[in-house]
C-alpha positions in Angstrom: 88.9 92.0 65.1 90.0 90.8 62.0 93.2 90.6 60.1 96.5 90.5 60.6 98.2 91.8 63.9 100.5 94.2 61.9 97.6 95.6 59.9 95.5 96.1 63.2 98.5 97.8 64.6 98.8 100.0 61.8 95.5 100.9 61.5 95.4 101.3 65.4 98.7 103.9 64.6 96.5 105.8 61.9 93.9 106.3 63.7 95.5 107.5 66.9 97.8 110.1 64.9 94.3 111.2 63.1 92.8 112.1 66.6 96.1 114.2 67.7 96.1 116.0 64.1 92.5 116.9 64.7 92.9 118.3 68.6 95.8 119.8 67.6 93.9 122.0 64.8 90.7 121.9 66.6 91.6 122.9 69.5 94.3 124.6 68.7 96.9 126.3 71.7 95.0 124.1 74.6 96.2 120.8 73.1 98.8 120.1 75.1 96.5 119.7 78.3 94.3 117.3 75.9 97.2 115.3 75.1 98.7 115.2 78.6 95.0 114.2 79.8 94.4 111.2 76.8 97.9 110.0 77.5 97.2 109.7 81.3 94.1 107.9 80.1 96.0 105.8 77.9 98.4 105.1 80.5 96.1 104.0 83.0 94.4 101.6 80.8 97.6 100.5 79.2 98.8 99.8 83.4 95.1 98.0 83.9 95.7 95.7 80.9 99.6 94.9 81.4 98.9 94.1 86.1 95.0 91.8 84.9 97.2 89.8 82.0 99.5 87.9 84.3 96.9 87.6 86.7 95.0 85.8 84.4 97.8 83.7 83.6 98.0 82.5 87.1 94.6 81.4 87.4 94.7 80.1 83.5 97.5 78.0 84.8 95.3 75.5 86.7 92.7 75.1 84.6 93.1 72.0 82.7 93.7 72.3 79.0 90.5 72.1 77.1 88.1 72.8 80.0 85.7 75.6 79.8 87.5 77.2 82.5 90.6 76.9 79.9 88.3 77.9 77.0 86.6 81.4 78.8 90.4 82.3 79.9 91.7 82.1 76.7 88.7 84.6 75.2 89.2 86.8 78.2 93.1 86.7 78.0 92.5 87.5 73.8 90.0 90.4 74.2 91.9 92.4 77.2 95.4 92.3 75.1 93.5 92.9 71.3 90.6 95.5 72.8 92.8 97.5 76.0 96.3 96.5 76.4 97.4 97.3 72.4 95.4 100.2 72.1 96.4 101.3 75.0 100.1 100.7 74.2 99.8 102.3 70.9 98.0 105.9 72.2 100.4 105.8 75.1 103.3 106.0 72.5 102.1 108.0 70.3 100.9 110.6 72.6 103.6 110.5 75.0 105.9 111.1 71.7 104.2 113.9 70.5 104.1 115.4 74.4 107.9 115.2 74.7 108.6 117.0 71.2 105.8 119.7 72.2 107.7 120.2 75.4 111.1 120.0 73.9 112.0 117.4 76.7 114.3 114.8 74.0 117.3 116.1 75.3 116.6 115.9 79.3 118.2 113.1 81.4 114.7 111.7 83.1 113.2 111.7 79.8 116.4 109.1 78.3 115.5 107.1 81.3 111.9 107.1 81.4 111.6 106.3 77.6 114.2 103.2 78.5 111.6 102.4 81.1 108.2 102.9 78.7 110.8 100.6 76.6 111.1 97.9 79.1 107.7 98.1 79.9 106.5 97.4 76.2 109.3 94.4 75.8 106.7 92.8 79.1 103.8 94.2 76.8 105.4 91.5 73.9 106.3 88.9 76.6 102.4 89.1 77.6 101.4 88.8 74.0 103.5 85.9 73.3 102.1 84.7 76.3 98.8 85.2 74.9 99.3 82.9 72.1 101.1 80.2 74.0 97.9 79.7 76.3 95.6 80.1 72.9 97.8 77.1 71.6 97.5 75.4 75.1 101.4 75.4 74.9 102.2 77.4 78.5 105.4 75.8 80.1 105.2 78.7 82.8 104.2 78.0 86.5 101.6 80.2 88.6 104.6 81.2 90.7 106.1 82.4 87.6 102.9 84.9 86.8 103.0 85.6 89.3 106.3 87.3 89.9 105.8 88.6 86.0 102.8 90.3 87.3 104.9 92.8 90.0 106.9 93.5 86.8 104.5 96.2 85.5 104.2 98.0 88.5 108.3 98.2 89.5 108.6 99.6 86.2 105.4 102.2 86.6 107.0 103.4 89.9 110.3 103.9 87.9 108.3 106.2 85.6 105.8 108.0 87.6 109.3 109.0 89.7 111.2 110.2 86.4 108.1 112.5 85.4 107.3 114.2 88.5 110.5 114.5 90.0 112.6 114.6 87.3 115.8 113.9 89.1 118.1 114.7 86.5 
């Protein structure tokens, strides 16, 4: 994938809003329940991604710089965050977005929380992606237990989410 992240990201943006315009004139009043279902996909890849990165980390960790076990992490670690995880992200956003103004749900309470929880959960999406770099650099300063305990992250604030969505407390 070449060039620069910004103009992946915003090629990865155009793209994504080119597929919603199309369902959403293709397929016209049943768009919502293709939206919901591609963001639940995007979700679930985007979750994949964001629980396998730190995991990765931990194992990248004792591999000594340099090594080929070093070397294959650093391709593996590169290709789940350029070819899932930011994809991922991006639909999940963009879809999720465009569900919540469909539904008319920006002025609910669960919805303030859960998109300060999508928030959170992309601020650990740029933690992994600095991450990324760090161990492309061979310039980690994190332990395994550290990775470890970054890796529950994720899922806490999944949990929060999934809550906020199907219960919808408030």
């Amino acid at each position: 994938m070449g060039g620069s992240p910004v103009v992946r990201a915003a090629a990865a943006l155009v793209i994504t809003a080119a597929v919603i315009a199309i369902l959403t004139v293709v397929v016209g009043v049943g768009a919502y329940r293709w939206m919901l279902a591609l963001h639940v996909i995007a979700i679930i890849a985007w979750m994949a991604g964001m629980l396998y990165l730190p995991r990765l980390f931990v194992y990248h960790c004792d591999a000594p710089a340099g090594s080929p076990q070093s070397e294959t992490f650093k391709v593996m670690e590169r290709r789940l965050l350029r070819a899932i995880i930011n994809p991922a992200m991006i639909a999940s956003w963009a879809l999720g977005l465009w569900l919540a103004w469909r539904g008319n749900w920006f002025t609910a309470g669960w919805m303030h929380a859960k998109l300060a929880l999508v928030i959170a959960l992309s601020g650990v999406h740029g933690y992994l992606s600095a991450a990324t770099r760090a161990f492309a650099e061979d310039r980690n300063t994190k332990s395994a237990r550290h990775w470890r305990i970054v890796n529950e992250i994720p899922t806490l604030l999944m949990i929060g989410i999934v809550i906020l969505v199907i219960v919808r407390p408030f």
